[in-house]
C-alpha positions as CSV (number, residue, x, y, z in Angstrom):
1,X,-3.9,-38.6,-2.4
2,X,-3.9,-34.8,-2.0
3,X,-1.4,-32.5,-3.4
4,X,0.1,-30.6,-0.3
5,X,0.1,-27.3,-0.5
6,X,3.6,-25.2,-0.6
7,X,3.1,-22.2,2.2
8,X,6.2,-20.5,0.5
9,X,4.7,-20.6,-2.9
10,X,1.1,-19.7,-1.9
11,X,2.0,-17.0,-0.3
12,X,4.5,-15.1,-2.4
13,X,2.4,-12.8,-3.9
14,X,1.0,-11.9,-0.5
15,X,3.9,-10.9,0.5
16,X,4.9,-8.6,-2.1
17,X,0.8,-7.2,-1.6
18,X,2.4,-6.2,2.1
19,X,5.4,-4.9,1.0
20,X,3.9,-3.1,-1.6
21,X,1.2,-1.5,1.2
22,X,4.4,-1.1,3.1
23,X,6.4,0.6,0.7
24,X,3.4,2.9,-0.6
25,X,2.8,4.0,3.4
26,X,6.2,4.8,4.2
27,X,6.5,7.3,0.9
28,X,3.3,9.1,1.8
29,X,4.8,9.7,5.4
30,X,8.0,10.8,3.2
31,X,6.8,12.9,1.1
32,X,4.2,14.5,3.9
33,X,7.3,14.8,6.0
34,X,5.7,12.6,8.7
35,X,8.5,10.1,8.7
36,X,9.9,11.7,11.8
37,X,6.3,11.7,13.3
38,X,6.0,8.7,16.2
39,X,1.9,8.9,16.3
40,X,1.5,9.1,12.5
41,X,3.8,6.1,12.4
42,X,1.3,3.7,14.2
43,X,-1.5,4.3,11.9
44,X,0.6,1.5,9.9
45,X,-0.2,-1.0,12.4
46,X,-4.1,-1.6,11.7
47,X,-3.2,-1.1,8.3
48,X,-1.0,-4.3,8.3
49,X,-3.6,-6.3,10.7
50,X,-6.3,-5.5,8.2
51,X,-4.0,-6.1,5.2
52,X,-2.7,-9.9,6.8
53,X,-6.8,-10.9,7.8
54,X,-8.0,-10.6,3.9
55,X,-4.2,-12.2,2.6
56,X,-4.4,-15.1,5.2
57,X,-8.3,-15.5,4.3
58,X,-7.5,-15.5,0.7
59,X,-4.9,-17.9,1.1
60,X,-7.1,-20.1,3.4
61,X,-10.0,-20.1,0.5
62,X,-7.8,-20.3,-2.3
63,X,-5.2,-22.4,-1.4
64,X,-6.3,-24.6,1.6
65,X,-9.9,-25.1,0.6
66,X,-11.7,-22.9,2.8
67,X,-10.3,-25.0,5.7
68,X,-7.0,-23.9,8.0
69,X,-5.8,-24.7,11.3
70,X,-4.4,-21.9,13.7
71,X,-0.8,-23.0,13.2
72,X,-1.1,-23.1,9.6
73,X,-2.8,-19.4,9.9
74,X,0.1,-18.2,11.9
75,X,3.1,-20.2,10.1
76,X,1.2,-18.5,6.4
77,X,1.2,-15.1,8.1
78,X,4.9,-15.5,9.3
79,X,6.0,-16.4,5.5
80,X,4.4,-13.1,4.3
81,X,6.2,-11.0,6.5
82,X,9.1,-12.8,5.6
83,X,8.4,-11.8,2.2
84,X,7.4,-8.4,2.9
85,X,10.8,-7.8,5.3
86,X,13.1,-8.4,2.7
87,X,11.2,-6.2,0.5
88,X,10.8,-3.8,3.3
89,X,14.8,-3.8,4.3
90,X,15.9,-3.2,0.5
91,X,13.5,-0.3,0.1
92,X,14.9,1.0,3.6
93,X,18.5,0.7,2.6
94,X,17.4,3.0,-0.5
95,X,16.3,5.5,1.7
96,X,18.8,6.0,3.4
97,X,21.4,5.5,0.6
98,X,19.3,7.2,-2.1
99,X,16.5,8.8,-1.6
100,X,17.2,10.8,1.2
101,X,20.6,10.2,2.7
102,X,20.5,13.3,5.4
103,X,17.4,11.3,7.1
104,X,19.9,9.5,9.3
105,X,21.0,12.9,10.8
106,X,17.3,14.3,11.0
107,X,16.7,11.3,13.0
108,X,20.3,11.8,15.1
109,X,19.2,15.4,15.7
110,X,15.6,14.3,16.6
111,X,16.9,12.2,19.4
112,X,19.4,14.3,20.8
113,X,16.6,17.1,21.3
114,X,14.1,14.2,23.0
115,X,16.8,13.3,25.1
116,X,17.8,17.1,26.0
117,X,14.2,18.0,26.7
118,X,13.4,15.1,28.9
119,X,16.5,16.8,30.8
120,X,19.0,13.7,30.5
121,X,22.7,14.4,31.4
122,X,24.8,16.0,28.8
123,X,27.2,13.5,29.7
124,X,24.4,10.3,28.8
125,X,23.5,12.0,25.7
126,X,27.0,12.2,24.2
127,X,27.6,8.6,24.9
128,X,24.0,7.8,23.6
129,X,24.6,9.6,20.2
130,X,28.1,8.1,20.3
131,X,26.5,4.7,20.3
132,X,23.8,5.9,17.8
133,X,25.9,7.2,15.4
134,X,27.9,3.7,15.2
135,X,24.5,1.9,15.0
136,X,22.4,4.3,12.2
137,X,23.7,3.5,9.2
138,X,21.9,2.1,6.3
139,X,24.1,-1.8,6.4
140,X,23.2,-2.4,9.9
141,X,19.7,-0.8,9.8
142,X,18.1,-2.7,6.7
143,X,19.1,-6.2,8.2
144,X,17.2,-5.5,11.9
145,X,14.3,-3.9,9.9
146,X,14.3,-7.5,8.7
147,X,14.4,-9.1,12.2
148,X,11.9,-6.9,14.0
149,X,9.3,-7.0,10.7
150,X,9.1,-10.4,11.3
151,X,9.1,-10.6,14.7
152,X,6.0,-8.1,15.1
153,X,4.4,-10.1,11.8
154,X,4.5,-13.1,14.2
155,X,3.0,-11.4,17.0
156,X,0.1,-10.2,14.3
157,X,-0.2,-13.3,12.9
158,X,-0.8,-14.4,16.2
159,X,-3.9,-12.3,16.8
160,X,-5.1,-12.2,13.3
161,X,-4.7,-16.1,13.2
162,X,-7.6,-16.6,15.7
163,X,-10.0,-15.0,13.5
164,X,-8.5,-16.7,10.3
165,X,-9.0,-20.4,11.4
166,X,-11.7,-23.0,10.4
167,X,-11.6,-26.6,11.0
168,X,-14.1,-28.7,9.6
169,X,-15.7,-31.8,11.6
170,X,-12.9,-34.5,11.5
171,X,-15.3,-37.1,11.3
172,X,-17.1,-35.5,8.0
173,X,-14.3,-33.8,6.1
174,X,-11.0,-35.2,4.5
175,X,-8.3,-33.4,6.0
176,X,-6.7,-31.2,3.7
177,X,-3.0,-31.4,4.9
């Protein structure tokens, strides 16, 4: 009988590989003084898809035996950015709390001049910053950080997954879960 193969466990250390990708792209947009910068921002997307192929192939040749369906592609890719959220919201909350506490009101005072530019109603923006203000603080932003991490990791794990999987002939090979 074959040993089955815990996802969780497999897959810890590619999780703290994303995190650590994360982490290490968010301070180079700190300390460039890019955070604030939308279009620099998304440059961190084809980082992660390229980061999650070459985990979720390494998992699939090290731990699955160079076989892996699509849902087990996709569930893998879900548990590292599980991994990588919580890693993701802690370092967050220390941004905010510690490394730079005025970024909430950089941020705040970002917004407001979008918002004045694009001509909105004094009257919208001073109940938009309102609810802002209520909703920016470090507690409340380091658990959604968690929630939308994974969320978009499912969405990438989605995509990444077709490319990932590879089924051998069911009547040749012993399935491997």
């Amino acid at each position: 009988m074959e040993e089955k193969v815990n996802v969780w466990k497999a897959n810890l250390t590619n999780g703290l590989i994303l995190a650590l990708a994360g982490v290490a792209f968010s301070l180079v947009m700190y300390f460039l003084d890019l955070t604030l910068n939308k279009t620099a921002g998304y440059i961190n997307v084809p980082i992660q898809l390229i980061l999650l192929y070459f985990l979720l192939k390494s998992y699939r040749d090290n731990s699955m035996h160079g076989q892996i369906t699509y849902g087990q592609s996709v569930g893998a890719g879900v548990v590292i950015f599980v991994y990588a959220s919580i890693i993701m919201a802690i370092y967050t909350y220390l941004l905010y709390t510690v490394i730079d506490p005025g970024l909430i009101s950089k941020q705040m005072a970002m917004t407001e001049e979008l918002m004045t530019k694009k001509g909105a109603p004094q009257a919208a923006i001073d109940t938009s910053m309102a609810f802002t203000a209520k909703i920016m603080k470090p507690a409340i932003i380091a658990p959604i950080s968690i929630i939308s991490t994974v969320f978009f990791g499912l969405i990438y794990s989605l995509l990444v997954s077709i490319f990932i999987k590879k089924e051998g002939n069911p009547l040749i090979d012993v399935p491997v879960n």
